[in-house]
Legacy VTK file of the C-alpha trace (Angstrom):
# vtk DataFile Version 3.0
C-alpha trace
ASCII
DATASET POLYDATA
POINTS 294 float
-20.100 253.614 301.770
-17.472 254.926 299.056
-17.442 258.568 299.428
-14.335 258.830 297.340
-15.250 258.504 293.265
-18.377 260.224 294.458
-17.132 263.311 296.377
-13.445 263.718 294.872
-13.772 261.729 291.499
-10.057 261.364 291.333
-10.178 259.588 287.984
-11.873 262.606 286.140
-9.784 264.873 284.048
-10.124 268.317 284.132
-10.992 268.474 280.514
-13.654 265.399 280.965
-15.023 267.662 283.578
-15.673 270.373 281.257
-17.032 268.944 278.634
-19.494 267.000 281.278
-20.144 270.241 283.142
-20.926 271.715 279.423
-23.524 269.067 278.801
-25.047 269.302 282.568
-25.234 273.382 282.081
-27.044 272.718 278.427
-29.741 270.175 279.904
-30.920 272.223 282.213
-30.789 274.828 279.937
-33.180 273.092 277.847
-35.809 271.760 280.735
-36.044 275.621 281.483
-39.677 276.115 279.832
-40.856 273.336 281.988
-39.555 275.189 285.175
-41.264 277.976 284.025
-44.361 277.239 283.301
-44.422 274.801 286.601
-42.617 277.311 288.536
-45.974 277.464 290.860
-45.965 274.146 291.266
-42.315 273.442 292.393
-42.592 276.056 294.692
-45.666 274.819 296.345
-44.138 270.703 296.633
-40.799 272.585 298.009
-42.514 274.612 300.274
-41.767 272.633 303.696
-38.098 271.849 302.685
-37.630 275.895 302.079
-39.117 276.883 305.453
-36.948 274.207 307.200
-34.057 275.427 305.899
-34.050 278.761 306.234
-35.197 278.073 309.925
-32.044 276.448 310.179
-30.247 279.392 308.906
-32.375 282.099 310.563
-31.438 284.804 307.817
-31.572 287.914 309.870
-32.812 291.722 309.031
-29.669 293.620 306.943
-27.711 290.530 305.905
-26.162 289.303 302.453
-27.922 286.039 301.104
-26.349 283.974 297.924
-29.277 281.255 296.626
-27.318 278.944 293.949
-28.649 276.962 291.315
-31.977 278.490 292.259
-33.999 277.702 289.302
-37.113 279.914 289.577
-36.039 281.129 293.264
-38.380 280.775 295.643
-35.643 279.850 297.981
-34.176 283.753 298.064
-37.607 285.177 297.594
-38.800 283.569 300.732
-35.279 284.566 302.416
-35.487 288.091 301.012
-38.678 289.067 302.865
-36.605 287.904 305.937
-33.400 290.004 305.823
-35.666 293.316 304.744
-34.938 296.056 305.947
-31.176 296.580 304.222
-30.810 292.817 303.366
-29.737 291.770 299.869
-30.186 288.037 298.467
-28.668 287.415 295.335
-30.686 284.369 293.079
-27.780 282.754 291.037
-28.067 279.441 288.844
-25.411 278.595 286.302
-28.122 278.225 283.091
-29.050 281.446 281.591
-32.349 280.600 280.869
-32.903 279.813 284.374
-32.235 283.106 285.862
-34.351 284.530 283.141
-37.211 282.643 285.191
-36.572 283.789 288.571
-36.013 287.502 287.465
-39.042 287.568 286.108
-40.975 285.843 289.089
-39.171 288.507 291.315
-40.271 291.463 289.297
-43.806 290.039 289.995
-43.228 289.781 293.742
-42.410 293.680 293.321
-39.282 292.862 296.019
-36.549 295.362 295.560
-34.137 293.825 297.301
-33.055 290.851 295.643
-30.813 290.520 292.280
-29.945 287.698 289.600
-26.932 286.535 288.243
-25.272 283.678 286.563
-23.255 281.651 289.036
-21.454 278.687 289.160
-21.786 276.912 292.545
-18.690 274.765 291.544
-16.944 277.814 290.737
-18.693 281.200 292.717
-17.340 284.117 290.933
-17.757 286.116 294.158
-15.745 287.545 296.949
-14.311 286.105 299.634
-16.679 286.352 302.419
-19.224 288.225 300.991
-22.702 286.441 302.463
-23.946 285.843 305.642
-25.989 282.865 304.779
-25.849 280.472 301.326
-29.057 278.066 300.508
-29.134 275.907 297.705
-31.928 273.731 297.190
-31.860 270.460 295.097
-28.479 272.066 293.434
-25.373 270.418 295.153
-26.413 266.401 294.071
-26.143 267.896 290.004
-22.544 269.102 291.066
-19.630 267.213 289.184
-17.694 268.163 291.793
-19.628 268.207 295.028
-16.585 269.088 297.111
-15.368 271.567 295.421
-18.994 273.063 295.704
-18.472 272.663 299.089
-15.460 274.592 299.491
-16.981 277.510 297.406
-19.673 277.941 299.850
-17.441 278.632 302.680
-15.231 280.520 300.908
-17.656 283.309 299.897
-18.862 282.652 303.758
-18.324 285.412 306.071
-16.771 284.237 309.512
-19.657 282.427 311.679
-21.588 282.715 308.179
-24.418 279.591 307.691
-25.509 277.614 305.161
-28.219 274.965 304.438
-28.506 272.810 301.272
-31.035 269.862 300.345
-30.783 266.771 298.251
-33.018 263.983 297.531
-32.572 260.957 300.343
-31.864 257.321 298.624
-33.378 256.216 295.646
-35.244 253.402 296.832
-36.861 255.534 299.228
-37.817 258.396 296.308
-40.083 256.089 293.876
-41.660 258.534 292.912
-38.040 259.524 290.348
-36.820 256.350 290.756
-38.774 254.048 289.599
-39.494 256.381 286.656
-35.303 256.131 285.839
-35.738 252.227 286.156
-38.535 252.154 283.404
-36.854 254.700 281.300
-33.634 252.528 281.848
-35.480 249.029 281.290
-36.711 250.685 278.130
-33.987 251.961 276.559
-31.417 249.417 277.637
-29.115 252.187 279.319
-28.822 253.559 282.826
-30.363 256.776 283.826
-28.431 258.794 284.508
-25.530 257.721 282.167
-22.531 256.328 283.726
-20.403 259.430 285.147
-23.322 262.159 284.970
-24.113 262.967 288.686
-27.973 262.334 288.880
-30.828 263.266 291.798
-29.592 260.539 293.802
-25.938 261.011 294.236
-25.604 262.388 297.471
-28.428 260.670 298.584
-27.057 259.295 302.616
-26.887 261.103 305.447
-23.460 260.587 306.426
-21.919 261.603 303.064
-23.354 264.786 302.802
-21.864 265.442 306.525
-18.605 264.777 305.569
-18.815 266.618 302.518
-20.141 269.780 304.327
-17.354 268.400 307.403
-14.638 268.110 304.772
-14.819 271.491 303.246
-13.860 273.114 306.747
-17.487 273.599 307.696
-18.418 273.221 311.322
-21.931 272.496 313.603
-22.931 270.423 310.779
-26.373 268.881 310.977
-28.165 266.721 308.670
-31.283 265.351 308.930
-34.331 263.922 307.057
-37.541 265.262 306.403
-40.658 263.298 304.590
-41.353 264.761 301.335
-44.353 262.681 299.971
-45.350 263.666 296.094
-48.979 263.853 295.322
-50.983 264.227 291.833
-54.486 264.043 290.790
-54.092 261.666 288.105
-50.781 259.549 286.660
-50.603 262.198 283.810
-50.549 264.841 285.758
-47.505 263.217 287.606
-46.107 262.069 284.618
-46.406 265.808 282.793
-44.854 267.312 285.370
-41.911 264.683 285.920
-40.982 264.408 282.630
-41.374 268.447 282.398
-39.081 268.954 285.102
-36.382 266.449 285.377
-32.939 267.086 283.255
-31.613 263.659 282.963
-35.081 262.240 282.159
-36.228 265.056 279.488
-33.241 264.489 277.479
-33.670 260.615 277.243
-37.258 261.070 276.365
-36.780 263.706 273.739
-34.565 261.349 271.717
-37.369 258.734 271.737
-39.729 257.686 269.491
-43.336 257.556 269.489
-44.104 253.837 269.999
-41.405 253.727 272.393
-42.420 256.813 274.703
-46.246 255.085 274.197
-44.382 251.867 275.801
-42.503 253.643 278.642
-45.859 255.227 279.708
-47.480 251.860 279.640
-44.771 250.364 281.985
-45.098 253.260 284.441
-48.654 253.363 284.745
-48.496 249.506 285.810
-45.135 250.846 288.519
-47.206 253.406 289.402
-50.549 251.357 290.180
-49.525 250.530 293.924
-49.529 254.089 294.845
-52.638 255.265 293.428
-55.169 256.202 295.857
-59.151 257.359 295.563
-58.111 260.946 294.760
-54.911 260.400 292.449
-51.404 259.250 293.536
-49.174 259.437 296.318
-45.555 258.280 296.111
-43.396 258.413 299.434
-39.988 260.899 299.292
-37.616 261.319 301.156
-35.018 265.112 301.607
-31.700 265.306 303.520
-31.330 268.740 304.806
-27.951 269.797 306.045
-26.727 273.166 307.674
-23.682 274.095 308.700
-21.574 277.085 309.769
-18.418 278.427 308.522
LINES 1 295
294 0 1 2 3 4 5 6 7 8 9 10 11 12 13 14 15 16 17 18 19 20 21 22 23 24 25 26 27 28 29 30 31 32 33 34 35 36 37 38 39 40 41 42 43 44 45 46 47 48 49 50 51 52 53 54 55 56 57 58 59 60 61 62 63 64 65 66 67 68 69 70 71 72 73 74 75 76 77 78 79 80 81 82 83 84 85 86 87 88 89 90 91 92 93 94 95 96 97 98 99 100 101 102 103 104 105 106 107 108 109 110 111 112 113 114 115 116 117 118 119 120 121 122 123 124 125 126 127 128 129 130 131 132 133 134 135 136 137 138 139 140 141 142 143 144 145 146 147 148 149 150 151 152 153 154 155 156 157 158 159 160 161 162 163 164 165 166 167 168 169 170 171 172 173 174 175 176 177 178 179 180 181 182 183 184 185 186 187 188 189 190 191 192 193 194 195 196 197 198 199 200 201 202 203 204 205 206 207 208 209 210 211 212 213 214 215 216 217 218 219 220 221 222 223 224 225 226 227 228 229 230 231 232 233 234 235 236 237 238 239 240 241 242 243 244 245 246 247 248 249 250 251 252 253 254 255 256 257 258 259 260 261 262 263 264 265 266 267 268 269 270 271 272 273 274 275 276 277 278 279 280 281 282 283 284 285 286 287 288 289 290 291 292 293
C-alpha cells in the first residue's frame, strides 16, 4: 500500500492545489439541487453509518459539536438532539449552496441549537480547541489533502476531544459507484475521476485511514467496516439518484451528449443486470468508520 502520493501528495504545488480545490468546491457546488431535493433519501441510506458513529463518539448533554462537509446535515441534526440541553453543533461544508440546504432542513426540524457556516475541513477557520466531538461523513476521501484535514480536526479538538469520520471501503467492493465510473470511463475514454482529483474511493483501506487519523497525533484510533448495501426499486431510480448525487460523475455526464448518455445507460443496465432482484436492485457496499481521540 502507498500511503504517500495519496496522504501527503508531495508532488502537488500549492498553487495546483488551489486551483484543484477551486474546481472540487465548484462541483459540488453545482450537484447541490440534487442533494436537495434527495436530501430525504441520503439521510435515510446513511442512517446506520450516522448512528454508528456518533455511538462511537457518544456526544454528551452541553458539549460543542463541529459536522464538516455536511451536505444537508443530518449528521449534526442527529448529534444536536444528543448534546441538548446547552449543547451547540455547528453544520459546516465548504460549498455555499450546500449549507443553504442544511439551514433550511434545520429550520424545519425547529432545533435551536445548531448553526451553519462555511468551513473548510482542509483549512477550519476555527479556534483552537473549540469542540468536544468532530463527525464528518463521506467528506475526508474528497479532501486534496487528507492529512492536513486530519491535523485540522485535532487542532480545533479540545484535550480528550473525539472524532469519527466515514469513507467508502474499496472500489471493487462498492459496485454499486464503481462500476458506474468504469462505464462512464469505458465510454468516454477517460478515467473517472480524472487523474489527480481525489474521488469516493481514495481512502478506501482500513489501514490507511488509521494512519492518517494515527499520523495527525490522534490516539485510540479504531477503524472498522460496516455493510452498507444500496437498494432501488427499479435501475432508474438508482440511476436518477446516482447520477443526481455524485460530483465527479454529474460533471462528466453534463458535458455529454444525447446519443452518448443513451449509450452509457445501455451499458449500465447490462452491469447492473446481476444485481437485480424481484423487487428492484441491490448492489453490495461497503463503509470504513474510524474514531479517534485527541
Amino acid at each position: 500500500m502507498n500511503t504517500g502520493s495519496i496522504v501527503e501528495q508531495p508532488d502537488a504545488s500549492r498553487a495546483g492545489q488551489s486551483a484543484l480545490r477551486e474546481r472540487l468546491h465548484g462541483m459540488w457546488s453545482a450537484v447541490a439541487a440534487g442533494w436537495g431535493f434527495h436530501a430525504d433519501y441520503v439521510e435515510t441510506r446513511g442512517s446506520e453509518v450516522t448512528q454508528v458513529m456518533l455511538d462511537r463518539v457518544r456526544p454528551q448533554p452541553g458539549e460543542r459539536v463541529l459536522e464538516l462537509a455536511c451536505g444537508a446535515g443530518d449528521v449534526g441534526i442527529a448529534a444536536a438532539r444528543r448534546v441538548e440541553p446547552g449543547g451547540e453543533v455547528v453544520l459546516s461544508d465548504v460549498a455555499p449552496a450546500m449549507t443553504a440546504i442544511a439551514a433550511a432542513r434545520v429550520v424545519d426540524t425547529g432545533l435551536a441549537n445548531v448553526a451553519v457556516r462555511e468551513l473548510d475541513l482542509e483549512q477550519i477557520d476555527e479556534p483552537d480547541g473549540s469542540y468536544d466531538v468532530v463527525v464528518c461523513r463521506e467528506g475526508l476521501m474528497f479532501a486534496i489533502d487528507p492529512a492536513a484535514a486530519a491535523r485540522e480536526i485535532r487542532r480545533v479538538l479540545r484535550p480528550d476531544g473525539r472524532v469519527a469520520t466515514a469513507v467508502w471501503g474499496p472500489r471493487a467492493r462498492n459496485p454499486w459507484l464503481g462500476l458506474v465510473f468504469d462505464a462512464v470511463g469505458a465510454q468516454t475514454g477517460s478515467p473517472v475521476p480524472p487523474p489527480g482529483v481525489p474521488g469516493p474511493f481514495s481512502l478506501g483501506d482500513v489501514e490507511l485511514v488509521g494512519a492518517l487519523l494515527r499520523m495527525a497525533g490522534l490516539r485510540d484510533v479504531r477503524v472498522t467496516e460496516l455493510a452498507t448495501p444500496l437498494r432501488a426499486g427499479s435501475f432508474d431510480e438508482w440511476w436518477e439518484r446516482t447520477s443526481a448525487l455524485a460530483g465527479p460523475l454529474a460533471q462528466v455526464l453534463a458535458g455529454l451528449p444525447e446519443d452518448a448518455i443513451a449509450a452509457l445507460r445501455a451499458r449500465l443496465h447490462e452491469a447492473v443486470s446481476p444485481y437485480e432482484t424481484a423487487t428492484g436492485i441491490e448492489m453490495p457496499g461497503v463503509t470504513l468508520i474510524a474514531s479517534a481521540r485527541r
